[in-house]
N, C-alpha and C positions, 0 to 999 in steps of 0.2 A: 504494500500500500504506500509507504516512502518513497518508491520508486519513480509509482504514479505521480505522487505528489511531486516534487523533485519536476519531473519534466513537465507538467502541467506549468511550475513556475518561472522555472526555466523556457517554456514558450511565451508565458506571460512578457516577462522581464522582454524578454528580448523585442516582441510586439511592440512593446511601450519605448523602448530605444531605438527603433526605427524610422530615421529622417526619412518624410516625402518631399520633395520641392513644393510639389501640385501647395502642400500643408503650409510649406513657405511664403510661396503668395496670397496664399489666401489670407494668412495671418498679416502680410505685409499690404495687402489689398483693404483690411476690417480697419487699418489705421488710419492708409490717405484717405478712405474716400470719404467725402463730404466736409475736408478739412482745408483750409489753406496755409500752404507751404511758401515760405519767403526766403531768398539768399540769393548769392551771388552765381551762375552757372559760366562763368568765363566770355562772355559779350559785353559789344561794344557796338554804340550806336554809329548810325552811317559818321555823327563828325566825329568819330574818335572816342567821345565819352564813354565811361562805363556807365553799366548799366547792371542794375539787380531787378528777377523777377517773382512775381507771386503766382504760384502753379494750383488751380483748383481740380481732382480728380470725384468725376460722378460714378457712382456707380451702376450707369448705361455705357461704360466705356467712353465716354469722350468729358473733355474738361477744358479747360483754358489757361491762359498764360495772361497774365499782364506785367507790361514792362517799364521801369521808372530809373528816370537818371539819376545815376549815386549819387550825385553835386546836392541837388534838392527835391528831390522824390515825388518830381513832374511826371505825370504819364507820360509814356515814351511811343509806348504801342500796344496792342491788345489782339490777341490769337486764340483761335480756337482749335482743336486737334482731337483727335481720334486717339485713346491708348489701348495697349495690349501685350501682352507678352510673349517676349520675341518666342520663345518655348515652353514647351512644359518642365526641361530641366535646367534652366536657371535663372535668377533675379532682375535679367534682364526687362526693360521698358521700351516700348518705342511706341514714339510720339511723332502720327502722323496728321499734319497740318494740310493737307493738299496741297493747293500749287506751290503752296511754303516751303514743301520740301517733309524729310521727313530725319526726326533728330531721335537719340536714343539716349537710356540711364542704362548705363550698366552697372551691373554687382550690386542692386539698390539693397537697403536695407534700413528698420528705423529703431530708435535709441531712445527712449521717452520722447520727449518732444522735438526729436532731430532725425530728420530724412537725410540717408546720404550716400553717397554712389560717385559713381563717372559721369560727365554729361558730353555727349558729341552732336556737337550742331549737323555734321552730314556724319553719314558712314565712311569717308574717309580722313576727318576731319581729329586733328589731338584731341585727345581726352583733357578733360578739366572735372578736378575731383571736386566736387560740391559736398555744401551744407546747407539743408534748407531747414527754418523756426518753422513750427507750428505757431498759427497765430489762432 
């Protein structure tokens, strides 16, 4: 009867130690949506200026961006996009804006009140490791 028991626990334990990603986003999905995200993702407006933006994710898959110049926190521009995830096995995001083009978060992940990842304006474009506030 130990024996049984023993491996009954032993399947338990193990079940319960078992990473899914699928479990990953979803958990990382139950955070963004319906919250606003604010920081810096590595752009600059056409004169030069940085820029920092506030990223909203719905839970119909699409959300928006709005963008404000660092100097004095002027609207700059405002975008709306399509999200999804690049796969089923990893943390990847990609944010497609239509004729906008389409930008990605890789390796995203959130920390109490901090969203943070890679941000690529194109697919071929450096990475710029972000930090976005919960507001």
């Amino acid at each position: 009867m130990k024996k049984y028991l023993y491996i009954i626990f032993a399947w338990a334990l193990t079940m319960s130690l078992t990473s899914c990603e699928d479990d990953d986003q979803y958990s990382i999905e139950s955070v963004i949506i319906g919250r606003a995200w604010t920081g810096d993702v590595g752009m600059n407006a056409e004169n030069g200026e940085p820029i920092f933006s506030t990223f909203t994710f719905g839970g119909d898959g699409f959300g928006e961006e709005y963008q404000y110049y660092s100097y004095d926190g002027k609207l700059y521009d405002h975008f709306r996009f399509q999200w999804m995830w690049e796969d089923g096995y990893n943390n990847n995001l990609v944010l497609d804006y239509g004729r906008a083009g389409i930008s990605y978060m890789d390796d995203v992940f959130v920390t109490g009140n901090r969203f943070r990842g890679t941000f690529h304006l194109s697919a071929d474009s450096p990475g710029f490791d972000f930090v976005l506030e919960m507001e």
